[in-house]
SEKEPA-922795 format. One record per residue (C-alpha): residue in one letter; chain; y, x, z. Coordinates in pm, 1 decimal, always signed. Example, Ala and Ser with C-alpha at 12.3 -4.5 7.8 and 13.67 -1.06 7.14 Angstrom:
<torzas>
A / A / -450.0 / +1230.0 / +780.0
S / A / -106.0 / +1367.0 / +714.0
</torzas>
This chain:
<torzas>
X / A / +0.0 / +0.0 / +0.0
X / A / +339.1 / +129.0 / -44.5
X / A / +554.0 / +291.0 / +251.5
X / A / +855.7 / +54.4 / +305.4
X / A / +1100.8 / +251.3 / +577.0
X / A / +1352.0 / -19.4 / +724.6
X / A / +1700.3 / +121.9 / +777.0
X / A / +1939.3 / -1.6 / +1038.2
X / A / +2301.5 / +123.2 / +942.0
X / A / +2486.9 / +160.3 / +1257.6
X / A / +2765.1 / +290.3 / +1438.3
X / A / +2998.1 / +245.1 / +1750.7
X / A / +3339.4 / +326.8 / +1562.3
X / A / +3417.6 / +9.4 / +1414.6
X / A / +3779.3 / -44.2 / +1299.2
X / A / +3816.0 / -403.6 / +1419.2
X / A / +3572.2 / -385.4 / +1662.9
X / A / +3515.3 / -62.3 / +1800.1
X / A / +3129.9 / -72.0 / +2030.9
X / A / +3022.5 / -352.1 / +1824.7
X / A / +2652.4 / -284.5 / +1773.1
X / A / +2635.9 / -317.5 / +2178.8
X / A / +2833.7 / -581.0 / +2242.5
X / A / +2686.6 / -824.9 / +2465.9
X / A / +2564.5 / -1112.0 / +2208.1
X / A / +2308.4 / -1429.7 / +2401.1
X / A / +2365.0 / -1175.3 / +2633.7
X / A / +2173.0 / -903.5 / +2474.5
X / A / +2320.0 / -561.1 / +2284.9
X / A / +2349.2 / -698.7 / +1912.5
X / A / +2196.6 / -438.8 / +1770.4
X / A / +1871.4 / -573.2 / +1977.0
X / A / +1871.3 / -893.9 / +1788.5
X / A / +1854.3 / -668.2 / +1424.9
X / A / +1572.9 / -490.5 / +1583.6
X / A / +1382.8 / -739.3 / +1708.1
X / A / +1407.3 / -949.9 / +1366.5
X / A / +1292.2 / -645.1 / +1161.0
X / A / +1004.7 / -475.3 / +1407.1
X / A / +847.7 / -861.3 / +1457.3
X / A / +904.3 / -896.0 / +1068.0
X / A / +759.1 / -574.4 / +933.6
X / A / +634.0 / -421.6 / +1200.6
X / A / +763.7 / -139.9 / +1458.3
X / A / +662.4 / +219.4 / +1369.7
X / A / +856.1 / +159.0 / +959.0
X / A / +1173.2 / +120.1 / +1139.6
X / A / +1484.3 / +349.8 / +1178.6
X / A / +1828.8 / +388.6 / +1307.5
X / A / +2074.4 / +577.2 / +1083.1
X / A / +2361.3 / +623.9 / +1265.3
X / A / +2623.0 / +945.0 / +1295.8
X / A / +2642.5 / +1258.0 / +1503.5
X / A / +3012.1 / +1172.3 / +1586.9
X / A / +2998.0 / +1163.9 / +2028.8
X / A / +3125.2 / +806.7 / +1971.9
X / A / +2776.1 / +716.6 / +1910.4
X / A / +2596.3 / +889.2 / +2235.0
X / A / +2559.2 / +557.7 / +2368.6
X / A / +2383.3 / +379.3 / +2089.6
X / A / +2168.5 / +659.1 / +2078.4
X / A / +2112.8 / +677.5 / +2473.7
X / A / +2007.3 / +308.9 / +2466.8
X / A / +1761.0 / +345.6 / +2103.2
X / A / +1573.8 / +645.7 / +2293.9
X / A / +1499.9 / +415.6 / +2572.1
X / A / +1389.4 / +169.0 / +2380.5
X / A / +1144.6 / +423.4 / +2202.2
X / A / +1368.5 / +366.8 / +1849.0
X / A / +1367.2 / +630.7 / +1578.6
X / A / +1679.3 / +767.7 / +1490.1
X / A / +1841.1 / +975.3 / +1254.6
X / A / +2208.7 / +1102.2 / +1290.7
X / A / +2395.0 / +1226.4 / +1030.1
X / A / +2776.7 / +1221.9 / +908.2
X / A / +2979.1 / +928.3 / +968.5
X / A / +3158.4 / +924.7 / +679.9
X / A / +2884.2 / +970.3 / +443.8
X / A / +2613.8 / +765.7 / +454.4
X / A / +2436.0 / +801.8 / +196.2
X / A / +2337.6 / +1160.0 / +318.1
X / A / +2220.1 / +977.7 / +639.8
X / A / +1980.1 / +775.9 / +423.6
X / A / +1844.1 / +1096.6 / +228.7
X / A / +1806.8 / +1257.5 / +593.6
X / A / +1578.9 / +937.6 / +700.2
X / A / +1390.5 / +969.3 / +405.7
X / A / +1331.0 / +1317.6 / +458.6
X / A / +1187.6 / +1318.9 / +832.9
X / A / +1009.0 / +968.0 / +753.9
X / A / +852.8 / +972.9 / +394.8
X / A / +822.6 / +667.7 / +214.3
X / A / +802.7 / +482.1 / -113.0
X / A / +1069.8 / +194.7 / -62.3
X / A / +1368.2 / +193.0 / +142.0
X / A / +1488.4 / -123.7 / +334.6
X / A / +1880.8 / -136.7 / +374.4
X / A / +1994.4 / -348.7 / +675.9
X / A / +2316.5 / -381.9 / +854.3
X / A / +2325.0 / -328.5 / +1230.3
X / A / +2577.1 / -598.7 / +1275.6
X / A / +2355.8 / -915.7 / +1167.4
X / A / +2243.2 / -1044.6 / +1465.5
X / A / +2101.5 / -1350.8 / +1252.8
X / A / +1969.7 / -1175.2 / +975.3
X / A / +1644.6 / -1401.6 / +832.4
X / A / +1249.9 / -1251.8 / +839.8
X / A / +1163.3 / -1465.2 / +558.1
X / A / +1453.9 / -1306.5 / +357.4
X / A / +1327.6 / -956.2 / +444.0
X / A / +998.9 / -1069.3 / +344.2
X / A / +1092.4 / -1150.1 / -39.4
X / A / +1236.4 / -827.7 / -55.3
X / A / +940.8 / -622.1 / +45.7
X / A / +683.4 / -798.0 / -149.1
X / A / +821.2 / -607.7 / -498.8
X / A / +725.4 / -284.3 / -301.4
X / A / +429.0 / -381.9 / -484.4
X / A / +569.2 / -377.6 / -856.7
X / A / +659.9 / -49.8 / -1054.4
X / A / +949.7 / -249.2 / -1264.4
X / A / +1283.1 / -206.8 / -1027.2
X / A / +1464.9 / +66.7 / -906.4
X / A / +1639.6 / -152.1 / -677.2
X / A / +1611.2 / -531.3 / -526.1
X / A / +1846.0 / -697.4 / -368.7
X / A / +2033.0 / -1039.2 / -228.4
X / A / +2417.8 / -906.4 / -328.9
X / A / +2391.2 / -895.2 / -688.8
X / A / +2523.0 / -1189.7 / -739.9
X / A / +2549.5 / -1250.7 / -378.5
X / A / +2411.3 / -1616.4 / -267.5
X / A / +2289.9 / -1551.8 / +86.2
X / A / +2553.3 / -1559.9 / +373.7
X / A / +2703.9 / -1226.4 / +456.5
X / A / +2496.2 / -1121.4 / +756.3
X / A / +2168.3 / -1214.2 / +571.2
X / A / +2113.9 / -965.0 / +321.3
X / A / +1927.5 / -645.1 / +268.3
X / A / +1826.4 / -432.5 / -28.2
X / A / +1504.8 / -238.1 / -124.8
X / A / +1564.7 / +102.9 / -297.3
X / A / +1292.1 / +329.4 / -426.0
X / A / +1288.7 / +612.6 / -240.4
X / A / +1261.7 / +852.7 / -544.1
X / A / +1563.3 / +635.4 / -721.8
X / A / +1802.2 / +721.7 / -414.1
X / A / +1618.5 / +1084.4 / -369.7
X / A / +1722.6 / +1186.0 / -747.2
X / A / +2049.1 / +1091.3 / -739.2
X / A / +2272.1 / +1351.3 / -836.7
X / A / +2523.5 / +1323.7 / -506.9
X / A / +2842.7 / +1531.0 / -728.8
X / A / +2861.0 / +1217.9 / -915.6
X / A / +2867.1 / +982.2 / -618.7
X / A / +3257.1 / +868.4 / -500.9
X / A / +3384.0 / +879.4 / -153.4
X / A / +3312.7 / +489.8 / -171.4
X / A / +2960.1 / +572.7 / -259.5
X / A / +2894.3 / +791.2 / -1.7
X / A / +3012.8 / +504.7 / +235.2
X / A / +2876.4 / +222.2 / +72.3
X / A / +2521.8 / +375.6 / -16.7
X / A / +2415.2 / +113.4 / -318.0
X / A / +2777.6 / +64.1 / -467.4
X / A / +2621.9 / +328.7 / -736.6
X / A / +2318.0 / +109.8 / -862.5
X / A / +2562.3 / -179.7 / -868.6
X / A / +2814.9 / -3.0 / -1074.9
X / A / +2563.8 / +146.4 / -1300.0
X / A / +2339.6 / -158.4 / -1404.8
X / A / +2265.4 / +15.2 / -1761.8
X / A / +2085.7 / +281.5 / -1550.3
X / A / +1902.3 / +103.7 / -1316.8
X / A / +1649.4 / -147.1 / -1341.4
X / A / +1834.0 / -390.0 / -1104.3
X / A / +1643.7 / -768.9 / -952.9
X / A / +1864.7 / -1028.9 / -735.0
X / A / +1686.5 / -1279.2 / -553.8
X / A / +1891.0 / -1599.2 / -459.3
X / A / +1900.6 / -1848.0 / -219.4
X / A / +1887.6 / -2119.1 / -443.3
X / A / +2251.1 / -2224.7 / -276.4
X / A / +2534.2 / -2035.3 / -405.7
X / A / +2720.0 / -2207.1 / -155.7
X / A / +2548.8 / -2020.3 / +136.9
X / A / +2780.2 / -1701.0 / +52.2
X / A / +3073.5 / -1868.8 / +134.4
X / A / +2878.9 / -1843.7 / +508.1
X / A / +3018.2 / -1552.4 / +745.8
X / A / +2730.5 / -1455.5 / +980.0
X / A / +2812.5 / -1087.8 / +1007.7
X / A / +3028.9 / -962.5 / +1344.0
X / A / +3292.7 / -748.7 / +1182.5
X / A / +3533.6 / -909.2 / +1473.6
X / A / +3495.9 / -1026.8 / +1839.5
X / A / +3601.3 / -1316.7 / +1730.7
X / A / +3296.9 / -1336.1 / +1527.0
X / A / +3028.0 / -1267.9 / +1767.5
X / A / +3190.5 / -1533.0 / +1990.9
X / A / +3173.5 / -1769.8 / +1683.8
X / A / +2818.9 / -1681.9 / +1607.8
X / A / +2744.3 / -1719.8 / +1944.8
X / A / +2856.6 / -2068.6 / +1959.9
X / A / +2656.4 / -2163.3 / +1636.2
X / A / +2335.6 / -2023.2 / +1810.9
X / A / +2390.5 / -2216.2 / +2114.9
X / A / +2414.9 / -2563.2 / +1901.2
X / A / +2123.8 / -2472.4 / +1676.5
X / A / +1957.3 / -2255.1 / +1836.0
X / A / +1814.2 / -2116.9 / +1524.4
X / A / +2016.8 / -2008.3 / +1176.7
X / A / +1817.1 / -2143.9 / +891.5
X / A / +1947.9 / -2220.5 / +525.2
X / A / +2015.6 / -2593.1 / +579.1
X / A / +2292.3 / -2824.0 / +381.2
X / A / +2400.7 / -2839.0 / +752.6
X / A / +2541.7 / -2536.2 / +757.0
X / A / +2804.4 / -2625.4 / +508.1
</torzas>
């Protein structure tokens, strides 16, 4: 079977909200939530942490250790080197991109992704491109030799930020699958915390629900 590595982009120097990925959220650190979504979804020992070597991050990396996490640090600004450095120290076929700040990111969503592990046809799969999942729901599955080859001289400072802004600019290059929610309207849906005032919004939503799902509701 192929090697799918899941990994969690994360880091404690947010602009708008600066300690973010351990925030209290349902009274947990948020970044426990993204773990625990992923590691019941696809299992625990595939997963890692990419985060940076800046001090700023000693404490997310304090609390991953004690929770027996892999992680990889690596420079802040550019993350795409991050990613080659997990694939380095944990070989694999397929990488899984998640975000560290969706505390309601779906399984079932993950799922769909990793199941083209099993095709030879893509260089990339994805849920942004077009974008029909709400932001805070999405991942992306990169072959590891795809993001291994890349030839970094060409990459932009936004690349080296953004990680997959490259495939997406270069379609002609890359053999490129979206898979959509079947409701374009669900990206119009903000479940990512980029502010406090989002986690306390999210929060609230969980607390009605109790469970995010991809209902007309929603809307």
């Amino acid at each position: 079977m192929p090697r799918v590595l899941t990994i969690i982009q994360a880091r404690m120097s947010s602009f708008r909200f600066p300690g973010k990925v351990l925030a209290p959220f349902c009274h947990e650190p948020l970044i426990i939530h993204v773990l625990r979504v992923v590691q019941d979804t696809l299992g625990r020992e595939a997963v890692v942490v990419a985060t940076s070597n800046e001090s700023s991050d000693d404490p997310l990396v304090a609390y991953l250790e004690q929770l027996d996490v892999n992680v990889i640090r690596g420079s802040l600004a550019n993350v795409f080197e991050r990613f080659r450095l997990c694939i380095g120290e944990y070989p694999c076929d397929w990488i899984l991109r998640v975000n560290g700040d969706s505390p309601l990111l779906d399984g079932a969503t993950l799922l769909k992704l990793v199941k083209y592990a099993e095709r030879d046809d893509f260089h990339v799969v994805t849920t942004v491109f077009p974008r029909t999942f709400p932001t805070g729901q999405n991942a992306e599955l990169i072959r590891a030799s795809t993001f291994m080859e890349m030839d970094s001289t060409q990459l932009t400072v936004h690349d080296r930020e953004h990680v997959t802004s490259v495939f997406y600019r270069n379609p002609d290059r890359f053999k490129i699958h979206n898979i959509e929610s079947g409701n374009s309207k669900l990206a119009t849906l903000e479940l990512a915390v980029d502010t406090i005032d989002d986690l306390h919004r999210l929060e609230d939503i969980v607390d009605h629900r109790g469970k995010i799902g991809f209902g007309e509701g929603l809307l």
